[in-house]
C-alpha positions as CSV (number, residue, x, y, z in Angstrom):
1,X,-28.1,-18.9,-4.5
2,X,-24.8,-17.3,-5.0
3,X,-22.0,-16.8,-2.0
4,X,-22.1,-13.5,-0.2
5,X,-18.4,-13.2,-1.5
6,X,-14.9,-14.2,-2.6
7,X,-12.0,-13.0,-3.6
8,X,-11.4,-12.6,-7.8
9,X,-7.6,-12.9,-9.3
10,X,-6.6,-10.6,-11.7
11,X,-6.3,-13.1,-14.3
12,X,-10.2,-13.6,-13.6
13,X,-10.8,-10.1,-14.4
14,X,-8.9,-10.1,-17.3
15,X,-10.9,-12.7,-19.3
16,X,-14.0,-11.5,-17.6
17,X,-13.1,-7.2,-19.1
18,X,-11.1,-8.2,-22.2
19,X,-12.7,-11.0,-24.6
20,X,-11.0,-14.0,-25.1
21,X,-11.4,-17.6,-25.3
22,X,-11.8,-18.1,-21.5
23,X,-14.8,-15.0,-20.7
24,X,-17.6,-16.9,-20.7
25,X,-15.8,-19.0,-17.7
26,X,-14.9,-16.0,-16.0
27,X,-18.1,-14.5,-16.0
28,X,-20.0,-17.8,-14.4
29,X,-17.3,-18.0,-11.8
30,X,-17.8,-14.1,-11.1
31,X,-21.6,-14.4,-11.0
32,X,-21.2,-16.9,-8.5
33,X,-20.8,-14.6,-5.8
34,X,-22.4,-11.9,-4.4
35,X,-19.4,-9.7,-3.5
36,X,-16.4,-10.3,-5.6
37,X,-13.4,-9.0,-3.8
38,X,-10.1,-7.9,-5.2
39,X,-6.8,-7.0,-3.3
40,X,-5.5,-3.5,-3.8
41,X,-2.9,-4.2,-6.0
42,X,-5.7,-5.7,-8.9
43,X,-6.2,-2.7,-9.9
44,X,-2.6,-1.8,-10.7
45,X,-2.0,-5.3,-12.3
46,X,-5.2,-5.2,-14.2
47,X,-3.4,-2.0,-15.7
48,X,-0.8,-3.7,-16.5
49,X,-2.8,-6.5,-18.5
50,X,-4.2,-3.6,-20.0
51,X,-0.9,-2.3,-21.1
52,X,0.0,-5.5,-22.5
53,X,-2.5,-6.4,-24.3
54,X,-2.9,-3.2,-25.9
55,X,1.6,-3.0,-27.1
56,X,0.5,-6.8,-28.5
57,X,-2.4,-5.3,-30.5
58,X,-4.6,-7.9,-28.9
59,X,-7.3,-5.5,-27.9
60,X,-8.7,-2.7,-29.6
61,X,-9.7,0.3,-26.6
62,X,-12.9,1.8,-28.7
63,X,-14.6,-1.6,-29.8
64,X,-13.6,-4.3,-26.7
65,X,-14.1,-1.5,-23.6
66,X,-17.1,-0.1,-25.2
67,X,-18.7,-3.7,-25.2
68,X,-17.5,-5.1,-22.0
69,X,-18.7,-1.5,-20.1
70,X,-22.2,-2.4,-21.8
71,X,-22.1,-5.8,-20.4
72,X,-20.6,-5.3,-17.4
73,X,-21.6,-1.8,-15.7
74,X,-24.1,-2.6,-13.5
75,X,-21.2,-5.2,-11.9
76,X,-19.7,-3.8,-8.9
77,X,-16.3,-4.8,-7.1
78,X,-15.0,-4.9,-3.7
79,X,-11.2,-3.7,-3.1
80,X,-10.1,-4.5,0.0
């Protein structure tokens, strides 16, 4: 049975939204819990990640987003 809830670091989010060699890890620790909870600043350093990974060319917006919304939009998350 999964917790009711804990709280996910960015850097958790980052392999879990963008594909790398550490996702599959990231999603099993997410689905452990019920409620993932992020801090308000995730959001803003999730960005960020974004940013970066997008000036290094290691992400491609229309192929990796499209996949990981597919995969991941019935997930919800808890900013608190």
């Amino acid at each position: 049975m999964a917790d009711e809830s804990a709280y996910v670091d960015t850097s958790i989010l980052g392999a879990y939204y963008c594909p790398e060699p550490l996702s599959a890890a990231a999603e099993r620790a997410l689905r452990q819990f019920k409620t993932p909870v992020i801090s308000v600043l995730s959001e803003v350093e999730f960005c960020s990640l974004i940013s970066k990974k997008h000036r290094l060319e290691e992400l491609r917006a229309d192929r990796e987003f499209a996949r990981a919304g597919k995969r991941h939009k019935a997930n919800t998350l808890l900013i608190r």
